[in-house]
N, C-alpha and C positions, 0 to 999 in steps of 0.2 A: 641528802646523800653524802656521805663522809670518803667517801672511794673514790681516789683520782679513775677518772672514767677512760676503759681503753678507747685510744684510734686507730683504726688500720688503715697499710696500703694497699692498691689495687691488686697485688699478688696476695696478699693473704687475705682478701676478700674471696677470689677466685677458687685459691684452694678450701677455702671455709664452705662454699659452694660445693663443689666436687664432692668435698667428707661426707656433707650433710644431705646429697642427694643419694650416696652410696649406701649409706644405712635407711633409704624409704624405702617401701614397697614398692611403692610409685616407681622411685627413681627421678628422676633430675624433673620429671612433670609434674609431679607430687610436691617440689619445692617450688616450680613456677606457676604452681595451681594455687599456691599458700600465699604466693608474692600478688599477686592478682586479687585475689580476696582478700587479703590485711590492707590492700592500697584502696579495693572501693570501703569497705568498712571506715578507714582514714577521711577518705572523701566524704562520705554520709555524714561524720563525724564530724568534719571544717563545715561544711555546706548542705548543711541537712534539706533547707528548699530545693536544691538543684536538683532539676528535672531535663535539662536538655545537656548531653554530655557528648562534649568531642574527644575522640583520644586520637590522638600524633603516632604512630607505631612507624619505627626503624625496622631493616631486617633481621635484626638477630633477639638474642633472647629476653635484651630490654623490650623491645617490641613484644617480642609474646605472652610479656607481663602487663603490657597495653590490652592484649585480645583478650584476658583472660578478666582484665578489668571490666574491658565491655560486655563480655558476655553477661559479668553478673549483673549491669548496669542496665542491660536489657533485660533478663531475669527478672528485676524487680520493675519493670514497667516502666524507664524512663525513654526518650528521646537520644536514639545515641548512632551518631557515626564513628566511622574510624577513617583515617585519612594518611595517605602515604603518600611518597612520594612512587612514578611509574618505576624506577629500579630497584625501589626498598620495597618489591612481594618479597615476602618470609624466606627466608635460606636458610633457617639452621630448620632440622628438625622435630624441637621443639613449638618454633613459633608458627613453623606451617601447621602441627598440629591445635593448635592456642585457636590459629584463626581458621581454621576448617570446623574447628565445634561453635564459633562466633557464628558465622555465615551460615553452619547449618540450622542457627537458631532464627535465622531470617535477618543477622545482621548485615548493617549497609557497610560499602567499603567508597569512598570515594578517593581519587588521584591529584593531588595538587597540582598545577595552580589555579584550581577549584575553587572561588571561594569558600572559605568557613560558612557553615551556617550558624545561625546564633546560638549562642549557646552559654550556660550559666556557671559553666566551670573546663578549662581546655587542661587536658590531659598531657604532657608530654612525655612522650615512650619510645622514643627517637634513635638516641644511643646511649644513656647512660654510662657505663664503666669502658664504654667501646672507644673511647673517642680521646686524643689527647691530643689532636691538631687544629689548627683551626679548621672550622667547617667552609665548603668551597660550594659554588655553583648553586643550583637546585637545594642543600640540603642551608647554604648560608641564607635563600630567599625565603626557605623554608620559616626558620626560626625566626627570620625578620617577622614575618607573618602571623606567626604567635606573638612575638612580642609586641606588633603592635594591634592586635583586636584585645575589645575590651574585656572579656569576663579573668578571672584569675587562674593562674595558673596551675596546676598540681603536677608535679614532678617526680619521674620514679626511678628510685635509688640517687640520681645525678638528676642537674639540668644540665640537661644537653647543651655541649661546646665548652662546659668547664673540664678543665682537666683535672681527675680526683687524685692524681702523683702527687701534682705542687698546689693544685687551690688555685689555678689561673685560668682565664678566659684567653687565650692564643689568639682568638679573633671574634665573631659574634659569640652570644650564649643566651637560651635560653633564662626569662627571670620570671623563677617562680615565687609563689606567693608564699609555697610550703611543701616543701622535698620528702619524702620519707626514702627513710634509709632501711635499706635488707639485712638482717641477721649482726651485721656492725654498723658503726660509726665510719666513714671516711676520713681521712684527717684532711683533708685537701677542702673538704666541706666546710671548716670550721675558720678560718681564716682569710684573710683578701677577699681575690674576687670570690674566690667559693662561696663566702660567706654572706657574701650582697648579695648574688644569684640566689642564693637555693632558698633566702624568708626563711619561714617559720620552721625548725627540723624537729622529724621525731623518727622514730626507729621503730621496726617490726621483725622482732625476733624470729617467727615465723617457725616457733617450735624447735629451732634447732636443741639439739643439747648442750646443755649450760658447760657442761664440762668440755663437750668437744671445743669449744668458743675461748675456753678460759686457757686451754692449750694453743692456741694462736697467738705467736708474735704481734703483740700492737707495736705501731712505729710512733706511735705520741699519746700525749696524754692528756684531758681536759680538765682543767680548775672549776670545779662549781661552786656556786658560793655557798654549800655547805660545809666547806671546807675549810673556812679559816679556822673553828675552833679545831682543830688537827693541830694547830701551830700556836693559837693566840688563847695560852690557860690564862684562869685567873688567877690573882696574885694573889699569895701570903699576906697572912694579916698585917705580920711586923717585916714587910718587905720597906727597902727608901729608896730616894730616887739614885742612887749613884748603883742600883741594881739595873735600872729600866734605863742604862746608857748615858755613854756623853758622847754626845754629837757634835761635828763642829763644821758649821756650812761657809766654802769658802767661796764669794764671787761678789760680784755688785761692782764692776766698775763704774767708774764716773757715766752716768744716766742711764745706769742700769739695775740702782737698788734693790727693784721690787721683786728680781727676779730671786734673788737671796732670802729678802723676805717669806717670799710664798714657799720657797723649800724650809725654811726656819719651822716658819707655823706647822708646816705639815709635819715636820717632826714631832712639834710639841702635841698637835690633836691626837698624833697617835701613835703616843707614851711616852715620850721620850723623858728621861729624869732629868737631863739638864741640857739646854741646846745655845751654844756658842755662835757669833755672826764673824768672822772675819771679813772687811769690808774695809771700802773705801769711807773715808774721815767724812766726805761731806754726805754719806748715808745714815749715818751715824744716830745723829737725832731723828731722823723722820722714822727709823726702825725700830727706838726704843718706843715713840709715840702709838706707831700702831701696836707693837707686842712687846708689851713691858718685861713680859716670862722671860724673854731672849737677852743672853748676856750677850752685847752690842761690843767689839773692841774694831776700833779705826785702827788698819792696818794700811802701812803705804809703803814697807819694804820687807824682805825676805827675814830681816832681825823683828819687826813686829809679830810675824808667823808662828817664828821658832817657838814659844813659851806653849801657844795653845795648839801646835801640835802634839807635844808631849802629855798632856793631858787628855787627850781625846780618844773615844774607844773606836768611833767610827767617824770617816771622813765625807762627809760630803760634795763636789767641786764641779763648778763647768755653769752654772745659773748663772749668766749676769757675768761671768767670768771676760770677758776679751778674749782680743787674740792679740793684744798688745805687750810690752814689755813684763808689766803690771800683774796680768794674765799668766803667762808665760813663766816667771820667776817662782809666783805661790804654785803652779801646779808640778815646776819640778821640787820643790819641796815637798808634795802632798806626797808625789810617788814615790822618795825617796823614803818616808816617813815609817814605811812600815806596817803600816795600820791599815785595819779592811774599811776599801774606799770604794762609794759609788759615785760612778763619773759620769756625767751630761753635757748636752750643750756644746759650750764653747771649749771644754775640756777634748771633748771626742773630737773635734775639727783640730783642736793643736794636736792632739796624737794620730790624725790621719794624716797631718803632716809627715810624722818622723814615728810611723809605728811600731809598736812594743809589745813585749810579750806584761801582761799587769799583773800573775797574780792572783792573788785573794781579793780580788774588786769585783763589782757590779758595773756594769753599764749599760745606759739607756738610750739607746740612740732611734728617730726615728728613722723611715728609709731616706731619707736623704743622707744622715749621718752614717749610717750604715753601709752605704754605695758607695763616698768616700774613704773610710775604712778598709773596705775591700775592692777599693780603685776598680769600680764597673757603673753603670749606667745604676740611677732609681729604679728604673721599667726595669732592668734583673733583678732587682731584687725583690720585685712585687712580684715576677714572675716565678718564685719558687724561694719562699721568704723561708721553708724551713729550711733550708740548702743555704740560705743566703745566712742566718743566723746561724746553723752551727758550723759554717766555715768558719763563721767570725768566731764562735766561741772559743773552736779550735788554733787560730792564729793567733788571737789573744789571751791565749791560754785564762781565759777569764768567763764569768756568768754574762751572760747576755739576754737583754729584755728587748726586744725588737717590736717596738709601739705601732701599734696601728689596728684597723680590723683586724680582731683575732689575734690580739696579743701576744707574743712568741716569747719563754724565756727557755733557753739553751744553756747549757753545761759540756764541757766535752766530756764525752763518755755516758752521757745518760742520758733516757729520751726526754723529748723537748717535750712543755707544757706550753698548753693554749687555754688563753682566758676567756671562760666564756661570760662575760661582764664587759661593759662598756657601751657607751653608743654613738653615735656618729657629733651629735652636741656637743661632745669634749673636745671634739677638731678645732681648738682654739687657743691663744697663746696664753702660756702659764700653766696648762696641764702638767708638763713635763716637770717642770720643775717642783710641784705640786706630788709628783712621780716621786721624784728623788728624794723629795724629805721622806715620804713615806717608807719608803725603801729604807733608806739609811737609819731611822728610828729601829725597824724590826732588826735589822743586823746589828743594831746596838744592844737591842734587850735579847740579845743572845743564839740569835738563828743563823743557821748558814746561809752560805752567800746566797746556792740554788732556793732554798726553801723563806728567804727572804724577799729574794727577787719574786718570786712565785707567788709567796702571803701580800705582798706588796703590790704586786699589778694587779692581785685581784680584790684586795680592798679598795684600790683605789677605784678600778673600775665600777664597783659595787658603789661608791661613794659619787661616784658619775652617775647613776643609774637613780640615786634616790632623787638628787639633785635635778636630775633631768624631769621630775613628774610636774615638773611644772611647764615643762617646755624644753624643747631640747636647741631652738635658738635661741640665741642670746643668752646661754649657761654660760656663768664666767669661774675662773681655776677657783678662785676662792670663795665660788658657794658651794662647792667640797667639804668645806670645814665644818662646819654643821653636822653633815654626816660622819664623819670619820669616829666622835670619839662611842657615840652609838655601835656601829660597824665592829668597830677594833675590841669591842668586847663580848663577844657572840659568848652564845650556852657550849660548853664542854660539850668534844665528841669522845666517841672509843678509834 
């Protein structure tokens, strides 16, 4: 797939709904009859043995897309209750109608807090697009109760208790195994907690029209990794290396070489024509020993800096960096310098000190750095990371990469993209900086800042993801390297 893939929000989900139940004959049942059948289909499809099936049904029309599942799950002969809570009978009427053709098919209806009977795959149809609070009472014991009986989960359009605006859980939430999504994508789905919650996602067009679909505002956009060759051509026969960048990574203070290292390398595995270390004197030799490719110069004052600033296409800074004098000195030289810089680390902690509008920079911060930045708690920023990112992008007048599940790079003024690459194994030290070479390589062989940052989080994640088939504990930042120079040279797209 070469197509950044649209995301929507819960308003142009809604209206997309409306459009596309106005043009059926049916009408809005005809769309919920469609949503019920693509999701047992889904199901048959995950779990083809399963013969004993619970569905969870809310009162509104996520629920009716529960009855509608069950009916056909009885249809074909399985074992199947439905199970509500005594104040969630059907209220809209669509889902009275859903569950009045269930029941008159001889379907069971039982009322929690009923035990579950066993069962070989639980349904949840609870609230999906309904719900952006945390769940309270009755519906919070509820979901405890799916979460904790054993068969797996299936989830429709949402699990229930995430909120699909920001991608957060407010308080309990349903975790399913594998969510399928109605007619779009969520963007809320694709990051944070949405992303942990909802497993395995796929999407059920449900016939809408392609064109009505393509007329809907998306509010983000997702990276697939068939997407690098978009950015990453092959080169010219008589191309040289002073084409494919000069990078120049500045940090490594006294017992913090490696961190400089591992941005260096990443540069060089992918592409970089020539890559610079400014660094403290006694890293010096241990960095030419690991990476001979890397020109090594021992810098210990702001006049060491000056020479290979000037010569540099793209800046690296913040690995390894301080927060010390040392620190402090080179990084106001980096931003005075001119030059498109991506900033990490210990760089983003000195500028949440005394923040600044950057520029033509990149920056990578995870939510912790990110929370400093825009002086709020981690916990807001996890709680609405695209809100949290393009504030920042907007304050910092700069590209922002907001690390973590669901990778967020922001621009102001354009929608935000989310990485769909990466995985939880990479939660380890040296990622980041492992980040920033890669990043600052592609802005040197000629990319803009967004479409850098953008080619950049998702190779690396991509590069996380080969890395990780061996295990996803104990992957450390530099068994990345391996993959990258593979990765960074994909087949030409259109």
């Amino acid at each position: 797939m070469t197509a950044l893939i649209p995301l929507h929000g819960v308003a142009a989900a809604r209206t997309l709904d409306q459009q596309a139940s106005a043009r059926l004959a049916g009408g809005a049942f005809e769309l919920m009859t469609r949503a019920g059948q693509a999701a047992w289909a889904c199901l048959q499809s995950q779990w083809p043995q399963a013969r004993r099936i619970t569905v969870v049904c809310g009162p509104g029309n996520n629920g009716g897309d529960g009855y509608v599942l069950a009916r056909c799950a009885l249809q074909a002969g399985c074992e199947v209750v439905v199970v509500h809570l005594e104040a969630h009978v059907p209220q809209t009427g669509l889902a009275q109608r859903a569950c009045t053709e269930y029941v008159a098919m001889g379907g069971r209806v039982e009322l929690f807090p009923e035990a579950f009977p066993p069962a070989d795959v639980m349904v949840d149809a609870l609230f999906g697009l309904g719900l952006s609070r945390a769940p309270e009472g009755e519906a919070e014991q509820l979901i405890a109760a799916i979460n904790a009986q054993p068969a797996p989960v299936f989830a429709l359009d949402v699990p229930s208790g995430i909120d699909p605006r920001r991608g957060s859980a407010p308080g309990i939430a349903v975790r399913a195994a594998h969510t399928l999504e109605f007619i779009v994508r969520h963007h809320g789905l694709h990051t944070g907690a949405g992303l942990e919650h909802a497993g395995v996602l796929s999407l059920a067009g449900l016939e809408v029209d392609k064109e009505l679909v393509s007329m809907s505002a998306p509010s983000a956009q997702l990276l697939s990794p068939g997407l690098l060759g978009r950015w990453l051509r092959p080169r010219r026969r008589d191309a040289h290396k002073g084409e494919s960048g000069r990078v120049l990574c500045i940090g490594g203070d006294l017992g913090h070489g490696g961190a400089i290292l591992m941005t260096a390398e990443a540069a060089l595995r992918t592409g970089s024509g020539l890559v610079s270390v400014a660094t403290r004197q006694a890293h010096v030799t241990a960095l030419l020993t690991r990476r001979p490719e890397a020109m090594v110069h021992a810098v210990e004052s702001s006049q060491d800096l000056a020479p290979l600033l000037e010569t540099a296409d793209v800046i690296a800074i913040g690995p390894g960096l301080g927060q010390q004098d040392w620190g402090r000195a080179l990084l106001r030289m980096a931003l005075d310098a001119g030059k498109p810089l991506v900033l990490d680390a210990d760089a983003l902690n000195l500028i949440a000190a005394k923040p600044r509008a950057l520029g033509d920079a990149i920056v990578t911060p995870h939510p912790g750095e990110a929370a400093r930045l825009l002086g709020r708690a981690t916990s807001a920023v996890q709680a609405d990371r695209f809100e949290a990112a393009t504030t920042l992008a907007a304050q910092l007048q700069a590209t922002v990469v907001l690390k973590g599940a669901g990778t967020l790079v922001a621009q102001d003024g354009a929608l935000p993209r989310v990485v769909a690459a990466g995985n939880p194994g990479m939660a380890t030290g040296g990622m980041g900086d492992v980040l920033t070479g890669v990043i600052a390589s592609l802005r040197g062989q000629g990319l803009s800042a967004f479409d850098a940052a953008s080619a950049g989080a998702l190779l690396h994640g991509m590069a996380g993801d080969v890395a990780a088939k061996r295990g996803q504990r104990g992957l450390l930042a530099t068994d990345l390297f391996d993959a990258l120079p593979a990765l960074a040279n994909p087949e030409p797209v259109t």
